[in-house]
PyMOL Python script that loads the backbone (N, CA, C, O; Angstrom):
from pymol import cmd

cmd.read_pdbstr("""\
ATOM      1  N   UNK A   1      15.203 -77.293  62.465  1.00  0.00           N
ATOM      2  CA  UNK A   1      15.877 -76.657  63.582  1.00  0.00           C
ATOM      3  C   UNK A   1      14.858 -75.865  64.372  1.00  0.00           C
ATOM      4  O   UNK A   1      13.882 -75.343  63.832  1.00  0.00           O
ATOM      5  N   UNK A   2      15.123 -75.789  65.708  1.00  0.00           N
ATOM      6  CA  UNK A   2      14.134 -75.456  66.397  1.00  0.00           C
ATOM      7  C   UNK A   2      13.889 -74.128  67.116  1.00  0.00           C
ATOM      8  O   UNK A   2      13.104 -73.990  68.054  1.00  0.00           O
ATOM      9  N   UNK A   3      14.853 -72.900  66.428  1.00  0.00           N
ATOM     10  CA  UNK A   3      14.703 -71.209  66.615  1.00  0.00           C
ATOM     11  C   UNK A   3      14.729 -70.710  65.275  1.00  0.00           C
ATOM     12  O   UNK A   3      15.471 -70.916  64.315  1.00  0.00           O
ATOM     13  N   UNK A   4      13.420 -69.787  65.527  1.00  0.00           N
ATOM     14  CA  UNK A   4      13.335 -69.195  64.357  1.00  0.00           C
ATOM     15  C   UNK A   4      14.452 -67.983  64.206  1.00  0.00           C
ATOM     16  O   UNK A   4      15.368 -67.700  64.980  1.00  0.00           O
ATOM     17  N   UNK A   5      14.022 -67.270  62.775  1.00  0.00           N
ATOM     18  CA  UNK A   5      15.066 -66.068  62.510  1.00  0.00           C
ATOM     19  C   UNK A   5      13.756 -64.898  62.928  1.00  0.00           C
ATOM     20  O   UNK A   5      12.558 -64.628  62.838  1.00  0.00           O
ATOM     21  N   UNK A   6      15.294 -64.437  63.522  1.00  0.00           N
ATOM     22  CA  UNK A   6      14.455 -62.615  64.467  1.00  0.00           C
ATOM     23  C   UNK A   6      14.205 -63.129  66.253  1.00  0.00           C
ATOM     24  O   UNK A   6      13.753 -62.425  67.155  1.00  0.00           O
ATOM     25  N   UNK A   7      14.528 -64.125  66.310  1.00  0.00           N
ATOM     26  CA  UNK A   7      14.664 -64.722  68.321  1.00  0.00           C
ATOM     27  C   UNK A   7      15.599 -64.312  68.317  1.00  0.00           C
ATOM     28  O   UNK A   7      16.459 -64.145  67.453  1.00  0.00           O
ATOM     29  N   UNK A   8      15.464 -63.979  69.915  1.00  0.00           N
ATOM     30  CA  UNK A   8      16.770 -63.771  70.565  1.00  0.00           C
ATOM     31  C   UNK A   8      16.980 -65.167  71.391  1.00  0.00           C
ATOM     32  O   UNK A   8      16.296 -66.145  71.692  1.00  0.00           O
ATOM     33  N   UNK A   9      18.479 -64.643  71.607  1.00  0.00           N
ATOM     34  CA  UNK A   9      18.934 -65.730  72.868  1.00  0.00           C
ATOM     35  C   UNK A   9      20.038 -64.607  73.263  1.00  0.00           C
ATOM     36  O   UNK A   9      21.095 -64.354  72.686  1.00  0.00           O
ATOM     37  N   UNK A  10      19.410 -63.942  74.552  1.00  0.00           N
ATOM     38  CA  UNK A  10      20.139 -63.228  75.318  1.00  0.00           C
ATOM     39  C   UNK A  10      20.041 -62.125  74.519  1.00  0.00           C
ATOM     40  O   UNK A  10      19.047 -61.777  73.881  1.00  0.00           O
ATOM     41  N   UNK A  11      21.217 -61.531  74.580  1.00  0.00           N
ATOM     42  CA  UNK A  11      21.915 -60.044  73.405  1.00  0.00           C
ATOM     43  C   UNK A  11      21.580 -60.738  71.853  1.00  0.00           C
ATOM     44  O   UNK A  11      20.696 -60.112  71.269  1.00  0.00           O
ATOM     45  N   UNK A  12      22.037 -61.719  71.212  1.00  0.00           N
ATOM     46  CA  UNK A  12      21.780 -62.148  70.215  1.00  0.00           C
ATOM     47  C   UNK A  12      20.737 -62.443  69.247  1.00  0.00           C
ATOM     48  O   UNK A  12      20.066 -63.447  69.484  1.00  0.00           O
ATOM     49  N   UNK A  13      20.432 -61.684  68.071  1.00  0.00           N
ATOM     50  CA  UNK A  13      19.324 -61.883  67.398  1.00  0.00           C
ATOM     51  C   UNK A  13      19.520 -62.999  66.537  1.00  0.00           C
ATOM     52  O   UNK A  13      20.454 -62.961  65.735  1.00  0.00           O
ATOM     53  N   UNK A  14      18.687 -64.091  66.600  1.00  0.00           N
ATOM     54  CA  UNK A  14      19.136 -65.295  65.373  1.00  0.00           C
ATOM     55  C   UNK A  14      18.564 -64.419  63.786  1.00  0.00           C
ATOM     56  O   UNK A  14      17.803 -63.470  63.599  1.00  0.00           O
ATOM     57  N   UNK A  15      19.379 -65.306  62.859  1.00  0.00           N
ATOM     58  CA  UNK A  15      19.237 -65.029  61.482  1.00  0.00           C
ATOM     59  C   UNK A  15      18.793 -65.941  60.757  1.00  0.00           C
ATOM     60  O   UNK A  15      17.819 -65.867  60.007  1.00  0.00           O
ATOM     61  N   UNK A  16      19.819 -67.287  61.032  1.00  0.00           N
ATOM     62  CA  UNK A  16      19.175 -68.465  60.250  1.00  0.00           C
ATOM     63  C   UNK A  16      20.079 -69.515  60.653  1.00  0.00           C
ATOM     64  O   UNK A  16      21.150 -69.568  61.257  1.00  0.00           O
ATOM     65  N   UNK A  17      19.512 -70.097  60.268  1.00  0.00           N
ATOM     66  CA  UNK A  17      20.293 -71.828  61.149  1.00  0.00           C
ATOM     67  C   UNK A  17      21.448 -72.101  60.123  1.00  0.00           C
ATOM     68  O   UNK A  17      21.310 -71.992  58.904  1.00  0.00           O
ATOM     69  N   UNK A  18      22.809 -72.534  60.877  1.00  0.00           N
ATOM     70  CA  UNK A  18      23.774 -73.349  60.331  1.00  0.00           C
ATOM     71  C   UNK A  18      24.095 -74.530  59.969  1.00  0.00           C
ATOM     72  O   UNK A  18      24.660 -74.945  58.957  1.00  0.00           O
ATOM     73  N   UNK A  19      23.708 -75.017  60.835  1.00  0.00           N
ATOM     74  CA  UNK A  19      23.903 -76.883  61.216  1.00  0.00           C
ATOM     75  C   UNK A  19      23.384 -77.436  62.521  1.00  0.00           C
ATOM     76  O   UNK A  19      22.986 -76.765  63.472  1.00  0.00           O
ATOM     77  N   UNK A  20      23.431 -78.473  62.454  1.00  0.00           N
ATOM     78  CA  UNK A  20      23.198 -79.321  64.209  1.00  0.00           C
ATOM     79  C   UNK A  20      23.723 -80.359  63.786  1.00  0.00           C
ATOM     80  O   UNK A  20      23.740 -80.620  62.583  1.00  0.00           O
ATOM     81  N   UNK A  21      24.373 -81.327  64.923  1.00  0.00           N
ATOM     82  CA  UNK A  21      25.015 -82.297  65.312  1.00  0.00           C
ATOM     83  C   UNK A  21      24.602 -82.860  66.634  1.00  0.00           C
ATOM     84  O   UNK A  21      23.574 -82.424  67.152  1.00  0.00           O
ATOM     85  N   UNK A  22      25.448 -83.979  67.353  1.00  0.00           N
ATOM     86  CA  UNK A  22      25.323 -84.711  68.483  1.00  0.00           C
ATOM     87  C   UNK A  22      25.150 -83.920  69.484  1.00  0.00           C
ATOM     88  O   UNK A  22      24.315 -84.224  70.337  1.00  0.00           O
ATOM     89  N   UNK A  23      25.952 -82.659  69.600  1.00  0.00           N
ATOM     90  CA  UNK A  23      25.535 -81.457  70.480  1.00  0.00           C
ATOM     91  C   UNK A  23      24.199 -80.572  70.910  1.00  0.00           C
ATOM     92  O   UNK A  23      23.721 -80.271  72.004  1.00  0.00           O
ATOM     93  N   UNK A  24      23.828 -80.304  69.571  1.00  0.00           N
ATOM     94  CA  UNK A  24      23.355 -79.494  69.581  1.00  0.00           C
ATOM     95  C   UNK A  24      23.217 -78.598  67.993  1.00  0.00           C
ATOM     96  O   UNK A  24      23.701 -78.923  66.909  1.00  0.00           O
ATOM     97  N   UNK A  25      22.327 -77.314  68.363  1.00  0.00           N
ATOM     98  CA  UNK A  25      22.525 -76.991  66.564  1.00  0.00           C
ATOM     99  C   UNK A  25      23.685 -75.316  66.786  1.00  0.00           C
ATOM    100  O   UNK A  25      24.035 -74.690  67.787  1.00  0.00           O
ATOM    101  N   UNK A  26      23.900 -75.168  65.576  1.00  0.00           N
ATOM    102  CA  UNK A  26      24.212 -73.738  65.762  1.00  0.00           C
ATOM    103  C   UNK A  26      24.157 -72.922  64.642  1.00  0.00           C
ATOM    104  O   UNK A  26      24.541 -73.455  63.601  1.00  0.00           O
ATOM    105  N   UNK A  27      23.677 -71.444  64.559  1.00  0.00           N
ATOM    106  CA  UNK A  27      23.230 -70.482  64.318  1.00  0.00           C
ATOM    107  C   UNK A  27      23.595 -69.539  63.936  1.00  0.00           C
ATOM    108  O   UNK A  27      24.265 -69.213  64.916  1.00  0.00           O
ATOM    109  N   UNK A  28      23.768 -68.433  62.970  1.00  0.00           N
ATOM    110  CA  UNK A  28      24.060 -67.273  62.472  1.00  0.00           C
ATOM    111  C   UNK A  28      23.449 -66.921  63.612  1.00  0.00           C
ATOM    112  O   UNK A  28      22.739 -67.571  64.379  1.00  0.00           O
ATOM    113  N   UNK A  29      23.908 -65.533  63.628  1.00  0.00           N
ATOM    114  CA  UNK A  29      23.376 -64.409  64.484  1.00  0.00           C
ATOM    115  C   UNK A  29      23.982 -63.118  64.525  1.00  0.00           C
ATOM    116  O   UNK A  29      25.073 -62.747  64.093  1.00  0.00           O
ATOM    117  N   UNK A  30      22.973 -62.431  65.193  1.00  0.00           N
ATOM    118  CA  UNK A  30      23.787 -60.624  64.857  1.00  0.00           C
ATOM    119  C   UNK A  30      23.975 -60.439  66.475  1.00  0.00           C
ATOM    120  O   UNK A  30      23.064 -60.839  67.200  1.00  0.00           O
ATOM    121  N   UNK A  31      24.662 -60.086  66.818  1.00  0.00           N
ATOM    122  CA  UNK A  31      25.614 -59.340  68.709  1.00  0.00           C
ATOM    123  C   UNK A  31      25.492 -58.203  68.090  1.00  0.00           C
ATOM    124  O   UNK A  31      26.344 -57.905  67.253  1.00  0.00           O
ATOM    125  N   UNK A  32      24.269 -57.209  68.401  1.00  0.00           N
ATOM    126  CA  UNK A  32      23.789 -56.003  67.806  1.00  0.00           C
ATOM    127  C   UNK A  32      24.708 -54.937  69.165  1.00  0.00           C
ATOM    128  O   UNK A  32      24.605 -53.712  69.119  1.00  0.00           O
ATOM    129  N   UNK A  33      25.513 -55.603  70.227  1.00  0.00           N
ATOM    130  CA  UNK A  33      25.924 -54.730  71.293  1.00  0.00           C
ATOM    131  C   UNK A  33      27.288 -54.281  70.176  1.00  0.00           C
ATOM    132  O   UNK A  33      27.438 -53.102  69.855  1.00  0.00           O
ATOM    133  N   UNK A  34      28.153 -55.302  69.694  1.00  0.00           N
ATOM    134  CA  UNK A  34      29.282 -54.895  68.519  1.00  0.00           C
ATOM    135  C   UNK A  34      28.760 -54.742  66.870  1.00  0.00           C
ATOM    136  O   UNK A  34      29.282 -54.077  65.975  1.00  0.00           O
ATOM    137  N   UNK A  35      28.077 -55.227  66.844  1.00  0.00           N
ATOM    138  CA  UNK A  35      27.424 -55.079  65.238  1.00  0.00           C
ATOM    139  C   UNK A  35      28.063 -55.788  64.678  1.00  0.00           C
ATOM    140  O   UNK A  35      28.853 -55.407  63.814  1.00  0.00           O
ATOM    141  N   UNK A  36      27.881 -57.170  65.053  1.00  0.00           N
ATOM    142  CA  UNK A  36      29.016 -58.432  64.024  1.00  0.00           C
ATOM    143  C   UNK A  36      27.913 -59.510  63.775  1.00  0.00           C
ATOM    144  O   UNK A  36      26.820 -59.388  64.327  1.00  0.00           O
ATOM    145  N   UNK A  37      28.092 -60.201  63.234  1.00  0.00           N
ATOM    146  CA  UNK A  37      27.756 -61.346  63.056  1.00  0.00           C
ATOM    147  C   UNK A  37      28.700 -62.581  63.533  1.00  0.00           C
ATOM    148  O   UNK A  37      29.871 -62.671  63.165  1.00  0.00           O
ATOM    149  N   UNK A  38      28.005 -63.615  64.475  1.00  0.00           N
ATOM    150  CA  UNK A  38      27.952 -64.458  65.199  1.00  0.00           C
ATOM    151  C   UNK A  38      27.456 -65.925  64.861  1.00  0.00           C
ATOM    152  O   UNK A  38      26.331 -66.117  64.400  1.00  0.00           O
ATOM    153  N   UNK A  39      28.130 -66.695  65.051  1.00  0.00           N
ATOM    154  CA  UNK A  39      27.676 -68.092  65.362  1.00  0.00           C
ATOM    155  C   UNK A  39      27.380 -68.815  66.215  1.00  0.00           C
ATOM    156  O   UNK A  39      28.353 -69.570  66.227  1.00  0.00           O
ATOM    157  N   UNK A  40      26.586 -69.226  67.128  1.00  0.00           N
ATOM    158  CA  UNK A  40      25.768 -69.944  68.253  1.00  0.00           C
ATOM    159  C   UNK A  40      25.733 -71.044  68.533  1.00  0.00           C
ATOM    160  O   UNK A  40      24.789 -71.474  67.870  1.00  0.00           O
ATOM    161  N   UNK A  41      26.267 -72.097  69.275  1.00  0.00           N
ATOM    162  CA  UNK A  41      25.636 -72.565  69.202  1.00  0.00           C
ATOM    163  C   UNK A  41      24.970 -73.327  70.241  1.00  0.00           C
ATOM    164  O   UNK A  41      25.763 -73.346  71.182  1.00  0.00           O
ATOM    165  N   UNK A  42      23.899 -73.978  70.559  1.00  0.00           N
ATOM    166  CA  UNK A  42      23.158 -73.909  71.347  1.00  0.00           C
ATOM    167  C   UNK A  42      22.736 -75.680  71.896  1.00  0.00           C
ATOM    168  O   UNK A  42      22.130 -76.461  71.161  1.00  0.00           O
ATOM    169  N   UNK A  43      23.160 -75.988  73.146  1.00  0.00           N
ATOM    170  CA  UNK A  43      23.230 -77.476  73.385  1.00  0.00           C
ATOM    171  C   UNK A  43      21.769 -77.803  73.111  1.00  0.00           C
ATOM    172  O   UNK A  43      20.798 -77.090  72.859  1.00  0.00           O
ATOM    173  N   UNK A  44      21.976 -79.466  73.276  1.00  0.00           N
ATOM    174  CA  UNK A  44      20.192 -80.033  73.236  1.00  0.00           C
ATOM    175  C   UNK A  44      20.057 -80.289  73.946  1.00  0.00           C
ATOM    176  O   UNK A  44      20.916 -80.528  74.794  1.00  0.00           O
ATOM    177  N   UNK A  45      18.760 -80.415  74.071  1.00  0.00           N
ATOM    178  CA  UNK A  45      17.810 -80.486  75.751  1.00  0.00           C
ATOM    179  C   UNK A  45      18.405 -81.403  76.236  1.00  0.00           C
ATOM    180  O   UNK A  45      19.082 -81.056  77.204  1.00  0.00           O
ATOM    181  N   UNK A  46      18.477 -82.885  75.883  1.00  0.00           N
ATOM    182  CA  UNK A  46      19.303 -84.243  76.503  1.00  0.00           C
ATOM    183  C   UNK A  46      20.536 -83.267  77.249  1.00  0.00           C
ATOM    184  O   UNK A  46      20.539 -83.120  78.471  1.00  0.00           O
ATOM    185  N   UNK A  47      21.423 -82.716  76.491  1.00  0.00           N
ATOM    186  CA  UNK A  47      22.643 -82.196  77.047  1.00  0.00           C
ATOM    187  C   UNK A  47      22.676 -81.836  77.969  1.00  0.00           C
ATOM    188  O   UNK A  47      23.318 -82.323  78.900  1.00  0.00           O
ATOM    189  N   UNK A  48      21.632 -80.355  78.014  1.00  0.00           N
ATOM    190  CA  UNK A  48      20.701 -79.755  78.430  1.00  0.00           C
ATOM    191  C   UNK A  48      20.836 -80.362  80.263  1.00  0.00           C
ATOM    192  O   UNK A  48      21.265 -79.683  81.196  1.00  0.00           O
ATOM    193  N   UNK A  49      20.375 -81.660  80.332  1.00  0.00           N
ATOM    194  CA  UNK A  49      20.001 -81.627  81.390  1.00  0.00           C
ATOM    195  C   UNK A  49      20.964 -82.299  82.084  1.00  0.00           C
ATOM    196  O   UNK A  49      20.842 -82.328  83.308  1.00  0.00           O
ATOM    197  N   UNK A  50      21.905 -82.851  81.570  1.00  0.00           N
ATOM    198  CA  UNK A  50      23.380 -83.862  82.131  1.00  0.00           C
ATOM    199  C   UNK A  50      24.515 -82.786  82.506  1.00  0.00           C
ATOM    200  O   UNK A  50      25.196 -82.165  81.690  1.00  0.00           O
ATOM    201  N   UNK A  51      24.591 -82.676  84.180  1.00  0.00           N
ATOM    202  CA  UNK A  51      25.497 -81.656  84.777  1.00  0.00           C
ATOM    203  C   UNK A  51      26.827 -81.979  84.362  1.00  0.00           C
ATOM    204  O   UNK A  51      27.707 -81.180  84.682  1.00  0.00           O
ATOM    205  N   UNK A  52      27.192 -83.161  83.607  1.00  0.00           N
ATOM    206  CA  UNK A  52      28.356 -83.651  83.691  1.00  0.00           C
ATOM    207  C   UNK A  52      28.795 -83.030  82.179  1.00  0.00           C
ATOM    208  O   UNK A  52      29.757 -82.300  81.945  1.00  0.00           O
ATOM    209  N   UNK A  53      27.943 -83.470  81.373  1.00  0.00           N
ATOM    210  CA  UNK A  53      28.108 -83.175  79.499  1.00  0.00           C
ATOM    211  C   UNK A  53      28.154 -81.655  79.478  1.00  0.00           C
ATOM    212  O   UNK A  53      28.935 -81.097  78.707  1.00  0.00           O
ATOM    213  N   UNK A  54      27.159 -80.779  80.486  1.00  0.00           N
ATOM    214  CA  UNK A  54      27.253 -79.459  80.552  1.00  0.00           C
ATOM    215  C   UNK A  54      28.884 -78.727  80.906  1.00  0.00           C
ATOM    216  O   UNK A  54      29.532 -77.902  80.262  1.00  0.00           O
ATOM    217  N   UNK A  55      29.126 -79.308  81.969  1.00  0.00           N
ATOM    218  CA  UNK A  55      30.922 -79.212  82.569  1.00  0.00           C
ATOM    219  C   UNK A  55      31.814 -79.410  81.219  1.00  0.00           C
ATOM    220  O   UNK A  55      32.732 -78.672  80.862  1.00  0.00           O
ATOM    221  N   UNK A  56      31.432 -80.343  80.682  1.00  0.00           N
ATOM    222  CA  UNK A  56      32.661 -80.702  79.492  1.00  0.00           C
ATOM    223  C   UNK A  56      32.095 -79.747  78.446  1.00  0.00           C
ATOM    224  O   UNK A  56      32.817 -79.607  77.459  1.00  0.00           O
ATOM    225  N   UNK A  57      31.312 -79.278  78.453  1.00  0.00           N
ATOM    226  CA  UNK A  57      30.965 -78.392  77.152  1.00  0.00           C
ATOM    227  C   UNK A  57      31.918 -76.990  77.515  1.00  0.00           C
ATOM    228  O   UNK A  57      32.599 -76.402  76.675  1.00  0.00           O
ATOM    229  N   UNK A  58      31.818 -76.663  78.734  1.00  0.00           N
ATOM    230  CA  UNK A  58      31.889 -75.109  79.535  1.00  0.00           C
ATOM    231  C   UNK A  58      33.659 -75.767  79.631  1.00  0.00           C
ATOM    232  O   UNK A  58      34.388 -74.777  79.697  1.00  0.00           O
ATOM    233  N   UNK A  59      34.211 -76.614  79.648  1.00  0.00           N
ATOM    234  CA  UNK A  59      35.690 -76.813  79.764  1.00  0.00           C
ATOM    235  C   UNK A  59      36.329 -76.589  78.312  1.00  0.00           C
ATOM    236  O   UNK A  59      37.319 -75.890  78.096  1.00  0.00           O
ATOM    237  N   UNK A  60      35.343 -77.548  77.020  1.00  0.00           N
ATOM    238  CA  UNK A  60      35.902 -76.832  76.193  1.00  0.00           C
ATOM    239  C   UNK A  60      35.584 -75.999  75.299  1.00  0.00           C
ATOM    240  O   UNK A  60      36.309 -76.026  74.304  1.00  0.00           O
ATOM    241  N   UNK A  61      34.917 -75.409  75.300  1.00  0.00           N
ATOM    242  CA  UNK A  61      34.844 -73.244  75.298  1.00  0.00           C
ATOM    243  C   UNK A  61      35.331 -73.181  75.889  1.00  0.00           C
ATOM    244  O   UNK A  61      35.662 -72.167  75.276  1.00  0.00           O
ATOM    245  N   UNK A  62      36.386 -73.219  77.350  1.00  0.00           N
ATOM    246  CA  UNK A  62      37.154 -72.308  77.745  1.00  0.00           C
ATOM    247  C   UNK A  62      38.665 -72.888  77.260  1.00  0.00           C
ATOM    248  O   UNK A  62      39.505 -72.023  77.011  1.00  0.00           O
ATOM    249  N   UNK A  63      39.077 -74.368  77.103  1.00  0.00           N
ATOM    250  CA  UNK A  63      40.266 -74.704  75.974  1.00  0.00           C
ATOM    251  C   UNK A  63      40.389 -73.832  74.929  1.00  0.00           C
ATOM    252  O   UNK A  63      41.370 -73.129  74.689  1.00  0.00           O
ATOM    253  N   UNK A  64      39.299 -73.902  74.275  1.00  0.00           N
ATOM    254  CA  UNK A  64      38.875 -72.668  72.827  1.00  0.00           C
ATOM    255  C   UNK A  64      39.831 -72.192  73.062  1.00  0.00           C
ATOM    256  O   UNK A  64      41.008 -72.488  72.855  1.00  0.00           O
ATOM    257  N   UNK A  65      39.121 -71.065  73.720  1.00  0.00           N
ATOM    258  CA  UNK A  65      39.095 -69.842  73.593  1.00  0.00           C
ATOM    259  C   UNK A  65      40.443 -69.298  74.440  1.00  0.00           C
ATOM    260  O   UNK A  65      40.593 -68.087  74.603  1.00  0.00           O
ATOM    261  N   UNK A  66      41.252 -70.103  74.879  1.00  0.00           N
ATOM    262  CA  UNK A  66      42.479 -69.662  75.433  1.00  0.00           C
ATOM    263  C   UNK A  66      43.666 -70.193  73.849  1.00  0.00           C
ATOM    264  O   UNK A  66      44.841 -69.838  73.756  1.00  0.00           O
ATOM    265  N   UNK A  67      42.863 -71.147  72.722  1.00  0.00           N
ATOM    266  CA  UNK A  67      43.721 -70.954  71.389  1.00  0.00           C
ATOM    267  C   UNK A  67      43.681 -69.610  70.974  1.00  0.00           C
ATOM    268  O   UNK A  67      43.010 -68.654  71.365  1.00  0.00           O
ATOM    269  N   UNK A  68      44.795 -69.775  69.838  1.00  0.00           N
ATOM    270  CA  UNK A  68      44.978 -68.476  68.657  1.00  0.00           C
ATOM    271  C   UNK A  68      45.618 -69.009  67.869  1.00  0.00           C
ATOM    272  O   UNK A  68      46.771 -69.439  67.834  1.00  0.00           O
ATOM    273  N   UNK A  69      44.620 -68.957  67.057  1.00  0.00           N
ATOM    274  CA  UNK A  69      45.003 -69.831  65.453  1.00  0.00           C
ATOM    275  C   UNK A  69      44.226 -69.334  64.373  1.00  0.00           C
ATOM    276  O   UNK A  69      43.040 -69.656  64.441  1.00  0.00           O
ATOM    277  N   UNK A  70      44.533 -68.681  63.452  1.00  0.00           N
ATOM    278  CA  UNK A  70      43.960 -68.359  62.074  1.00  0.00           C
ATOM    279  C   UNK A  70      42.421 -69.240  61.721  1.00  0.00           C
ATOM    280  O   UNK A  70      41.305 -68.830  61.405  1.00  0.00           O
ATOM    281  N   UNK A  71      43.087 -70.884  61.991  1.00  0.00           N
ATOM    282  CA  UNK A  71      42.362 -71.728  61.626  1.00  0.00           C
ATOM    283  C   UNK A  71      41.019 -72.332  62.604  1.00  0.00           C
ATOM    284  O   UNK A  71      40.202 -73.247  62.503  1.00  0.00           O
ATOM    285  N   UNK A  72      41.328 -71.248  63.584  1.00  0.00           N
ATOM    286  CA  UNK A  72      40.314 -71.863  64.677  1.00  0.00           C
ATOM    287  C   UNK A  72      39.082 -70.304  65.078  1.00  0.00           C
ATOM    288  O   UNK A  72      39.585 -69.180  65.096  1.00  0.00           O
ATOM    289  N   UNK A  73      38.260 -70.397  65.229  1.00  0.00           N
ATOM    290  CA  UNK A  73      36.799 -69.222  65.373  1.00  0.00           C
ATOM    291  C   UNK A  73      37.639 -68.969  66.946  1.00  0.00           C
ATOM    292  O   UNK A  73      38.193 -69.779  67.689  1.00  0.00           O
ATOM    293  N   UNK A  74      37.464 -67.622  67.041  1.00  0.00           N
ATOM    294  CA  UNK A  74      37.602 -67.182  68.730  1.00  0.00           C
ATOM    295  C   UNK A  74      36.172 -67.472  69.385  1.00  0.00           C
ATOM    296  O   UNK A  74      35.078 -67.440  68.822  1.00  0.00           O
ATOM    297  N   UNK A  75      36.443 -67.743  70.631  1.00  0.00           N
ATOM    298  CA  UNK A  75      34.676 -67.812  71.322  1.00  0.00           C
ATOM    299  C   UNK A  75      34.944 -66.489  72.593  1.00  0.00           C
ATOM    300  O   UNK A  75      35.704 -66.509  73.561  1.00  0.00           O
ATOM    301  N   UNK A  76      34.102 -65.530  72.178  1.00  0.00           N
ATOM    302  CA  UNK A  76      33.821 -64.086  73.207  1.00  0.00           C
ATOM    303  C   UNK A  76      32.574 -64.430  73.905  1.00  0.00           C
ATOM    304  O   UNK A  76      32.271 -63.451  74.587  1.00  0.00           O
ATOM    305  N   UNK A  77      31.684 -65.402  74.051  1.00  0.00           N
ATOM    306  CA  UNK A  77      30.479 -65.378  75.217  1.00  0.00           C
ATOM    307  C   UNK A  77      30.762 -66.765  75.200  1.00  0.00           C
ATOM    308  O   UNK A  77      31.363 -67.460  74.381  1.00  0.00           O
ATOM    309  N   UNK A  78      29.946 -67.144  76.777  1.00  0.00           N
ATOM    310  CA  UNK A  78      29.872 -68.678  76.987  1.00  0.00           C
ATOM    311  C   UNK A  78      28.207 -68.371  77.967  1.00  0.00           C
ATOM    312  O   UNK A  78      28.350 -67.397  78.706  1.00  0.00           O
ATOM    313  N   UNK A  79      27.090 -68.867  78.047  1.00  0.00           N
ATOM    314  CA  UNK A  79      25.953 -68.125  79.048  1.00  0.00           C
ATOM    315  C   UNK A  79      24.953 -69.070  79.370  1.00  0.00           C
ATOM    316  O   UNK A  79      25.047 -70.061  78.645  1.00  0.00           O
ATOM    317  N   UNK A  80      24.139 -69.124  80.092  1.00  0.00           N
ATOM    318  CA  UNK A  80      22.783 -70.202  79.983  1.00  0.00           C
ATOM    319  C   UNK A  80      21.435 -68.729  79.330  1.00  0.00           C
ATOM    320  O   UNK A  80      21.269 -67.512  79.257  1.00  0.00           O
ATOM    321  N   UNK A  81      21.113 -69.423  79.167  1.00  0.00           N
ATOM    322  CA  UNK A  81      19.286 -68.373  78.828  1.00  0.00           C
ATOM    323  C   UNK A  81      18.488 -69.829  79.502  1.00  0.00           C
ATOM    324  O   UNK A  81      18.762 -71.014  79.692  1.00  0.00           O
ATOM    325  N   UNK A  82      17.719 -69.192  79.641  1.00  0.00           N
ATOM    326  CA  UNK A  82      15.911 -70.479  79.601  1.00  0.00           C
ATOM    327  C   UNK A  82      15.060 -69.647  78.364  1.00  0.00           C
ATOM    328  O   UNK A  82      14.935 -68.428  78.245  1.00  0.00           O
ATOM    329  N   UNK A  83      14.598 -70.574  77.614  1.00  0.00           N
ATOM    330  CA  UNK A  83      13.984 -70.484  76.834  1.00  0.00           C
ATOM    331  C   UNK A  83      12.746 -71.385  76.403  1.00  0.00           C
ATOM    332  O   UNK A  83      12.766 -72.506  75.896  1.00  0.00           O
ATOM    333  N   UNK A  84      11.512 -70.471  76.795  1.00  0.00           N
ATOM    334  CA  UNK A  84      10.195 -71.259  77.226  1.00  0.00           C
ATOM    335  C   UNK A  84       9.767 -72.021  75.843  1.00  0.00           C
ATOM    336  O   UNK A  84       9.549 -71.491  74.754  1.00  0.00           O
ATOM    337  N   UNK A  85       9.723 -73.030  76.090  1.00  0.00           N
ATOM    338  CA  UNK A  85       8.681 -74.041  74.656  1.00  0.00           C
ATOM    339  C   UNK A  85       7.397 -73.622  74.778  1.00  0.00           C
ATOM    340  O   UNK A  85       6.908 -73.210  75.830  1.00  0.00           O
ATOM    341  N   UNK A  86       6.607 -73.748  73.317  1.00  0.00           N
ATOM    342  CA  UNK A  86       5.340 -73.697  73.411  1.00  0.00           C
ATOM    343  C   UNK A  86       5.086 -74.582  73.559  1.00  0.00           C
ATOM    344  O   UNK A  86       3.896 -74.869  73.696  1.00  0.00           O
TER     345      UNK A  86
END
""", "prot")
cmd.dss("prot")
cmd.show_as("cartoon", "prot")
cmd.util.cbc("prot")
cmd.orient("prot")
């Protein structure tokens, strides 16, 4: 996985990697603005650059996050960062 632990992305300090899939990977993390721990996760560059796959990502995080279900994670941020490669 390709962010280390102790990066940020934005407000968010990473901790350690969760998983990745067709998307993208996603991430533990600390939101040190509430003091919680967070999950991330973060599209891939391919995704990354398709205005269309980006739209359907940003449509559903906002489906999400208009659920309420025990069984489903709430989503409180949706954001871009740039984040320079070495």
């Amino acid at each position: 996985m390709g962010i280390a632990a102790g990066e940020k992305i934005g407000p968010y300090e990473v901790i350690s990697p969760l998983g990745a899939g067709g998307m993208g990977e996603v991430y533990r993390a600390r939101d040190g603005r509430l003091g919680r721990q967070v999950a991330i996760k973060v599209v891939s560059r391919t995704l990354a650059k398709d205005p269309d796959r980006l739209r359907r990502f940003a449509l559903e995080a906002r489906t999400v996050a208009a659920l309420n279900h025990p069984n489903i994670l709430g989503i409180h941020d949706i954001g871009t960062t740039v984040r320079r490669i070495s």
